[in-house]
N, C-alpha and C positions, 0 to 999 in steps of 0.2 A: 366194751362200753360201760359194764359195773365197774370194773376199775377205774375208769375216767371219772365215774359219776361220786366213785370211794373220795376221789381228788376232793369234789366239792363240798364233804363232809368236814374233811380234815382239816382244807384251807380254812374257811371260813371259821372252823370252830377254833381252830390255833390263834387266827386273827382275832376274836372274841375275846378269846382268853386274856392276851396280851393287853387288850383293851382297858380290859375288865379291873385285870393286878396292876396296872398300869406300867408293865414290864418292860414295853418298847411305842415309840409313836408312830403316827403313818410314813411316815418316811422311811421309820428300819423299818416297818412290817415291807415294806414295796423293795426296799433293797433285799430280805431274804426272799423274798419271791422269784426274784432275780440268779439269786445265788440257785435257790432250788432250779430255774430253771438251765441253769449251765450244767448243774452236773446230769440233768436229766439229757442234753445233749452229749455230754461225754460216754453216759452207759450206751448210747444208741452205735459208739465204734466196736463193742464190744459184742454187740447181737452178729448171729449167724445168718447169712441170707438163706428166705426160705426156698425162693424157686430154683428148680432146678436150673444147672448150664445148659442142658440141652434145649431149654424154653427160653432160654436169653437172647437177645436179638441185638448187634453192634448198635451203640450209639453211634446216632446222626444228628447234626441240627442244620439240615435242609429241613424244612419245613413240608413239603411235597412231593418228598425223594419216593419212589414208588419200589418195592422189593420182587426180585424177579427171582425166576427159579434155578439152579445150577446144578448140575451134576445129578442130576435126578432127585433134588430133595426137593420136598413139597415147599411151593412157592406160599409166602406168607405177606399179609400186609403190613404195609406201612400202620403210624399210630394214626395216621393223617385219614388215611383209605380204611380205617377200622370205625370212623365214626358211624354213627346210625340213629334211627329218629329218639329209638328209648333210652341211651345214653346221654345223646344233647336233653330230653327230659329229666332225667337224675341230676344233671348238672344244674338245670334250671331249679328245678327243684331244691338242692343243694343252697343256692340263692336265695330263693324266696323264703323257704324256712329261716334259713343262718338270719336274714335279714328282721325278721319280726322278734328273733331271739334278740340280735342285738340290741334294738329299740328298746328292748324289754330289760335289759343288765345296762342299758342307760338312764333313762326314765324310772327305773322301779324303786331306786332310794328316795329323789322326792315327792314319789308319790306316798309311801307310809307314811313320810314327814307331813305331807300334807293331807292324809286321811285318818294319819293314828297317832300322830305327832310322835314319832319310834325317830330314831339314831342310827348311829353305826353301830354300838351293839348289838342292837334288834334286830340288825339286818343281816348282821352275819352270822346271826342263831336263826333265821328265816332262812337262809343258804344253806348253813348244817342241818336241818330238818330235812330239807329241799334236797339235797343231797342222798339221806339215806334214804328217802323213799324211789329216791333216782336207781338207786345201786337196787333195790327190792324191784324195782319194776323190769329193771333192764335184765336182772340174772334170775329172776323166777317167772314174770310174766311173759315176758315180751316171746320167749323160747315157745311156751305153751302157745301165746295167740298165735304166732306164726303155723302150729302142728293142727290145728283145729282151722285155724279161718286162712292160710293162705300168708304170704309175702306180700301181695299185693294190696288185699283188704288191711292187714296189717299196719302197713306206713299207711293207709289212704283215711285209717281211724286215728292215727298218730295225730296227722294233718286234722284234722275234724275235733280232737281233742284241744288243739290248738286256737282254730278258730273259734269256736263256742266258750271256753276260758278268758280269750285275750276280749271279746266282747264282752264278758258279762265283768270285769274289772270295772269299767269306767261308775255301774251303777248300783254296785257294792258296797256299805261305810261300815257293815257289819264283820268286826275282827277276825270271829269265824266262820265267815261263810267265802269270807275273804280269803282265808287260810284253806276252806274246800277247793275253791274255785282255782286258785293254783298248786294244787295238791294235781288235779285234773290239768292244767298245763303242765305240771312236772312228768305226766305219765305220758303227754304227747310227746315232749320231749323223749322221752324211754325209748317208745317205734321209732318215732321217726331218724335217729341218730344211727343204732346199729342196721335199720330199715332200708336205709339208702344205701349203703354198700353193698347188702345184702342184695337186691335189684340190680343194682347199676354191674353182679358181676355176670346176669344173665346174657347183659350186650357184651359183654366184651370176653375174647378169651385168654387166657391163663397168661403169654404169653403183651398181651395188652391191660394189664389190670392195671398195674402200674400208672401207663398214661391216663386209664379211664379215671382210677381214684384220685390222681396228682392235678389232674385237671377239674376234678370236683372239689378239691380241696380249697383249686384257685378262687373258684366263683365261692364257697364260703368267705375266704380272707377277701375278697370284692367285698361282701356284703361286710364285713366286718368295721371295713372302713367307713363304708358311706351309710351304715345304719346309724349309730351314735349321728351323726352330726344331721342328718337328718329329723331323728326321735328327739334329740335336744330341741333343736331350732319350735316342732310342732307342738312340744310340749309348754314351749313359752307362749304359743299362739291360742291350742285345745287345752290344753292341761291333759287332766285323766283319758280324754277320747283319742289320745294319741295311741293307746290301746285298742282302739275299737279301728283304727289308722292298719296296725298291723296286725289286726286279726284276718285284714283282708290276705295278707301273705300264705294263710293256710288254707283257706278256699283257691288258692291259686296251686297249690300243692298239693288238694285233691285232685284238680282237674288234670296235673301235670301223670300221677300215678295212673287215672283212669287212660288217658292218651298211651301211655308205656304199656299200659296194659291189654289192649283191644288195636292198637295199628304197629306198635313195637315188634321188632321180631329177634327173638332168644337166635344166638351166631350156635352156629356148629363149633362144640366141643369134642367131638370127636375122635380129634387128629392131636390135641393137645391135652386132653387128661387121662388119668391113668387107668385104664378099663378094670382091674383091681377094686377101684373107688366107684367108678359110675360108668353106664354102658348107656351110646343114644340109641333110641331107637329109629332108625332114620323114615320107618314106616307112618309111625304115629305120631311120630314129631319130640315126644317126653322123654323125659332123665330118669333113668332106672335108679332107685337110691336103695340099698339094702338098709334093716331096719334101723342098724345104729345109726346110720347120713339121717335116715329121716329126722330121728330122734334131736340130733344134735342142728339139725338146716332146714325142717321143717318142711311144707311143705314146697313143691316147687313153682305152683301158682300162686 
């Protein structure tokens, strides 16, 4: 997720630059955008898969096909028969966040234009800022907050960082306090991104991550589409309170993590990971993590 967040450093501040020397216009800046992203599909033939063969399971696309057992090997579900209440949570969640994000990379150009009178250069030095406290928060906090408060407190302060930022925009005209108050969305953003994966792999096992993550991914690119056009349409209507519109999306994202958290229930790993790495205990119900897991996965609640 630092890496992703490095992305928003770099992009933006390249685009600024080019701006700035008047090197290229919006047009090329969008076509190397472009270019960057084909080659970044090309290096992805090139990565190794990480799961093992013995956790792979035939493609099917029956939708309801149920997996039985043969030869004495332990019978496994389908992706269909793997769902559960705190995975469709993650997903939803997955939603409602992505969704106030987008609103928010819609609407957020004019609104500086119309509270600071700023540009496209301005904005994409607001992005490169926005950016590296992205990559600060996601590769030095987010690890810690997880080792001290938990997984689930974790994304559920992510969400709550969110909510309280995308509220207090609308009645902000002060440049820096403007600049604090999404300095604090930038660090919801932080939990809440590496946060949901991190959860959503408690439901599903090794074995199903795949579908769980692919199918989380869906309902972001859902929200992807129908936020913009949304947060445009309200923003001609509210203006600035289109903000306070989708601060509701992370109150919706607390209650989705406390749900996951309290009637959700963690699948047996057991049978699928490698006792090497983590031992369950089937007495106690928890994930034995020796100190480096913890160090690096934090806690398991």
């Amino acid at each position: 997720s630092a890496t992703f967040a490095a992305g928003f450093v770099f992009g933006p501040g390249l685009a600024s630059a080019l701006l700035t020397f008047e090197l290229a216009d919006r047009r090329q800046i969008f076509a190397l955008s472009g270019i960057i992203c084909l080659l970044g599909a090309l290096v992805g033939f090139f990565l190794e898969e990480s799961l093992d063969k013995s956790k792979m399971r035939p493609m099917s696309f029956r939708i309801w096909e149920t997996s039985n057992a043969e030869n004495g090997q332990v019978q496994r579900k389908s992706d269909w028969e793997a769902i559960n209440l705190g995975m469709v949570c993650m997903w939803l969640l997955r939603w409602s966040v992505a969704f106030a994000q987008f609103i928010v990379y819609t609407v957020y150009s004019p609104l500086i234009e119309d509270f600071f009178s700023m540009g496209d250069k301005e904005m994409g030095l607001i992005l490169m800022f926005g950016g590296t406290f992205a990559v600060f928060v996601q590769a030095f906090l987010f690890g810690k907050c997880v080792t001290q408060l938990g997984s689930y407190v974790t994304l559920g302060l992510g969400c709550f960082f969110l909510l309280f930022s995308l509220a207090m925009v609308p009645h902000v005209r002060n440049f820096h306090l403007h600049v604090a108050i999404m300095l604090i969305y930038v660090m919801g953003e932080g939990y809440v991104e590496p946060g949901t994966p991190l959860i959503l792999a408690f439901f599903a096992t090794s074995s199903h991550q795949g579908f769980a993550n692919g199918v989380g991914s869906a309902f972001r690119a859902f929200a992807a589409i129908s936020a913009p056009m949304v947060g445009g349409e309200l923003y001609d209507h509210i203006q600035a309170h289109v903000f306070t519109f989708a601060s509701f999306f992370g109150g919706v994202g607390m209650a989705l993590v406390a749900i996951a958290r309290f009637f959700g229930k963690h699948v047996d790993q057991d049978d699928e990971i490698d006792e090497r790495c983590m031992l369950f205990d089937k007495t106690t119900s928890k994930v034995l993590m020796d100190e480096e897991q913890t160090g690096k996965f934090g806690s398991y609640t």
